[in-house]
N, C-alpha and C positions, 0 to 999 in steps of 0.2 A: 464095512462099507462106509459109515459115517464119518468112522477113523481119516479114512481116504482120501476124503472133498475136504477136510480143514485145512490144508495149501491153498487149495484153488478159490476159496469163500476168504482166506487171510487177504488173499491179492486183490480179490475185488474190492475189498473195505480200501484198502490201503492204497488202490489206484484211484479210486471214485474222491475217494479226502483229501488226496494232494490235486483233485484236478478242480475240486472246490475251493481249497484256498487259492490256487495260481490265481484264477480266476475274480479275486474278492478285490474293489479298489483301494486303492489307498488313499489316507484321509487327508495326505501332507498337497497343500493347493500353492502353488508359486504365487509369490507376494507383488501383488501391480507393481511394475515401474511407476513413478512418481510425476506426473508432467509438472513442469518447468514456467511451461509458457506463460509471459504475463505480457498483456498487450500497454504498451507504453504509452504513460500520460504527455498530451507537449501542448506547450502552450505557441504552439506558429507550425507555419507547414512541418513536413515530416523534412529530416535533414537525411542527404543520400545513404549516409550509413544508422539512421536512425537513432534518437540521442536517446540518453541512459532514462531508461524506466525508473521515475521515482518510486522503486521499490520503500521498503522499510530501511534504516539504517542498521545495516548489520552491527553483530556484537562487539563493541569496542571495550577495549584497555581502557579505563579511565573516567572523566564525565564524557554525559553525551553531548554529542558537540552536532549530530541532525536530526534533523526533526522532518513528522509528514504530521501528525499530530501525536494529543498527549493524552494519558489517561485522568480525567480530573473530578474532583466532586464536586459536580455541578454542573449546570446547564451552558457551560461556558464555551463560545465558539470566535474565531478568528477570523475575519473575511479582509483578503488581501488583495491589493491590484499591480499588477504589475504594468509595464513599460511605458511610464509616465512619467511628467505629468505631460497633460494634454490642451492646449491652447485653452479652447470651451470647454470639450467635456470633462475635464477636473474638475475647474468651477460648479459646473450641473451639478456632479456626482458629490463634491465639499456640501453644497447648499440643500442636499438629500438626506445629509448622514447630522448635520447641522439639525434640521427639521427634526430629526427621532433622536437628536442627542447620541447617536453612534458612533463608536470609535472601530476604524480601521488600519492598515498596514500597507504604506503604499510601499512597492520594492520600483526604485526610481532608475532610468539610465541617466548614465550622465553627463549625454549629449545634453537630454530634455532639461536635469535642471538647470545646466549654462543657460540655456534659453528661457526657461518659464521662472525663475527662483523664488519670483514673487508668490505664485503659485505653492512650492513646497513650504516658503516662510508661511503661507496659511495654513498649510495642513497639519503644518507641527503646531502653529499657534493655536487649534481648533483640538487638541489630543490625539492627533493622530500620530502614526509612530512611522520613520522614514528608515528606508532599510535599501542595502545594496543590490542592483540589479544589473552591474556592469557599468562599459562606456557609452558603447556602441552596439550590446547585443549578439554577439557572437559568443559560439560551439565554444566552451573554456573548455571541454574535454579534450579538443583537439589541439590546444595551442601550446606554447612553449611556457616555461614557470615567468619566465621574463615576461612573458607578453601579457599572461593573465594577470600576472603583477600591475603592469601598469593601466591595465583595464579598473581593476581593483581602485589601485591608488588615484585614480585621476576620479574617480567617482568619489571615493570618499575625503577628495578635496573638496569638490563642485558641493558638496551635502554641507559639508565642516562650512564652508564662505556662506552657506542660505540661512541656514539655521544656529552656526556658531555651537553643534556637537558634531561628533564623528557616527555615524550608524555601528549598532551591534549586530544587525543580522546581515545576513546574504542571501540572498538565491539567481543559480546561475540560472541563465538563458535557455532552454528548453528542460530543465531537469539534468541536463548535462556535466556531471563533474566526477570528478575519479576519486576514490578512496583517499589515495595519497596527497590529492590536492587539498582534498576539504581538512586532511592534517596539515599541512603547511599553512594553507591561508588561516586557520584559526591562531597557528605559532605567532602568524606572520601579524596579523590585523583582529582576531581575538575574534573573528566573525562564529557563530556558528550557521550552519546551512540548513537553508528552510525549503521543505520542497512544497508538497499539500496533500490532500487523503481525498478533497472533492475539487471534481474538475469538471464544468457545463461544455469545456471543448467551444468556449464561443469563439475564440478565432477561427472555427468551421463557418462561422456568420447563421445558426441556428436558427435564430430569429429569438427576441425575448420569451415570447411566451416557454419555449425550449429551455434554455438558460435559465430563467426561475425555477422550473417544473425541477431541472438538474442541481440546480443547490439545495433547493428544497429538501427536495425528496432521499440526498445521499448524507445530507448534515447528520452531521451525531455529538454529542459533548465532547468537548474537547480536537476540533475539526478543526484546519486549515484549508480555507476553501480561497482555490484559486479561480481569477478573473482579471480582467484588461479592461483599464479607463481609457482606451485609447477605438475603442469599437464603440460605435452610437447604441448598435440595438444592446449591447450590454449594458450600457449606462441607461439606457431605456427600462431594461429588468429589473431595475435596483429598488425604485418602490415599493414593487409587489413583491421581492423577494424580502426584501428587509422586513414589510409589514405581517408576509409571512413565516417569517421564522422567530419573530416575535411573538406572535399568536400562539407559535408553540412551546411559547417559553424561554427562548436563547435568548441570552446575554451577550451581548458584543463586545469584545477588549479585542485591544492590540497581540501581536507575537508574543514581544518580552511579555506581555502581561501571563498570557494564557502557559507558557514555560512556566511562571513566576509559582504557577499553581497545582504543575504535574504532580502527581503521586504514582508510589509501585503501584503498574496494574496488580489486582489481584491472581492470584494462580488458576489458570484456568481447568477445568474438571479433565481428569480423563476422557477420554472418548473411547477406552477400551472395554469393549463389552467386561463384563463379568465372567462369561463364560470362555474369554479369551484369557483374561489377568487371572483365573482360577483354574486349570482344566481339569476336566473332572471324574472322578478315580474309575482305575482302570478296569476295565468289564470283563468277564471271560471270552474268549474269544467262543461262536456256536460253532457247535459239532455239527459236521453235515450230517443229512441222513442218510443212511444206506440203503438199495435198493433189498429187499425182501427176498432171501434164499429162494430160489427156484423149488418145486417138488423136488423129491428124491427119484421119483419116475422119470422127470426131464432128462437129469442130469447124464451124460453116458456113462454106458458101463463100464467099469474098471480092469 
């Protein structure tokens, strides 16, 4: 009789374990898509097709020829103005940086210095360091090599006739410029392109107390922090910004200066768990359990 039911007890083991593992999940979990999104810094309204995100400068062939900022030792920070100079408020903002002995990096159009020149012959005379901001302020992302050329060159004549050098840096008009460009103008003019890593957004017109709060608070060693002499409530900020970034220690130089000082960043730590970079040896898989042979009275007769 016993003989008998070892079919019928093999099959329930053997249906009951495969209906266990079906059943068991697996551990393999689909790896996030990666988002992309990075919301674009711009120093003027937003342009229709929205100008180039001063991202990072991707990995180049060769030296690096852009810059948002540097890795450096030391408390050392770069505060830059662009689309100047400005009738009065350069003067204000010269007679600010003058009071605390600070040096900054004005990126000049070069409408403004035909007009002001006296103005940038100060700035340079005062250690300040004069850099390329275009003619006229236009999308160079969108224009022809011709035309950016002579955006280019006619700027860094109007500099060369103020000050009696040529400018070593650039930064185009909203963060706007293409891979291929920023190779060509540096072949072309030896420029390298500066974008910046802090942005107060004061051409929103924030109000100062904003615009401090935002350099402030986003500054880190080795920063390029953009701003416009050409906005009163930004030249209004400049005190309490400068006094407080001082307080925390920053050092002010110019562009070429704070370049002058980059170092390899260090390599930064994994971020892969342990338990990811190690995985950890392989377990037995459990045996299900099987339900408990019925009596021998339940079962039918044979």
């Amino acid at each position: 009789m016993f003989l008998s039911r070892l079919p019928l007890l093999s099959a329930v083991v053997f249906l009951t374990a495969s209906s266990v593992l079906a059943q068991a999940p697996s551990s393999a979990q689909p790896a996030p898509s990666a988002a992309r999104a990075l919301p674009p810094s711009q120093e003027g309204p937003p342009l229709k097709a929205g100008p180039a995100a001063p991202a990072a400068a991707a990995v180049q062939s060769g030296p690096q020829i852009t810059f948002n900022s540097v890795y450096v030792d030391g408390p050392f920070i770069a505060i830059t103005f662009d689309d100047g100079p400005h009738g009065t408020l350069t003067p204000k903002l010269l007679d600010m940086l003058a009071a605390r002995r600070l040096k900054a990096t004005f990126f000049v159009v070069g409408e403004c210095v035909a007009e002001f020149p006296e103005i940038v012959k100060r700035a340079a005379r005062e250690g300040h360091e004069i850099a390329s901001h275009s003619w006229s302020h236009p999308n160079l992302g969108k224009m022809s090599d011709d035309a950016v050329r002579s955006q280019l060159q006619k700027t860094d004549d109007a500099i060369k006739a103020a000050i009696g050098v040529r400018p070593a840096l650039m930064r185009p008009p909203y963060g706007s410029i293409t891979p291929r460009q920023k190779s060509w103008i540096h072949e072309t003019f030896g420029y390298k392109t500066i974008i910046w890593d802090v942005d107060p957004f004061d051409w929103k017109r924030p109000g100062p107390a904003v615009v401090r709060d935002r350099i402030v608070n986003q500054s880190k060693p080795g920063s390029i922090i953009l701003a416009h002499d050409i906005h009163a409530a930004t030249v209004e900020a400049m005190p309490a910004t400068f006094d407080q970034l001082t307080a925390k220690g920053f050092k002010f130089v110019t562009v070429s200066e704070l370049l002058a000082m980059a170092r390899p960043a260090p390599p930064k730590p994994s971020s892969t768990p342990a338990s990811i970079a190690r995985p950890p040896a392989a377990e037995p898989i459990p045996v299900p359990s099987v339900p408990a042979s019925p009596a021998a009275s339940a079962l039918p007769n044979g």
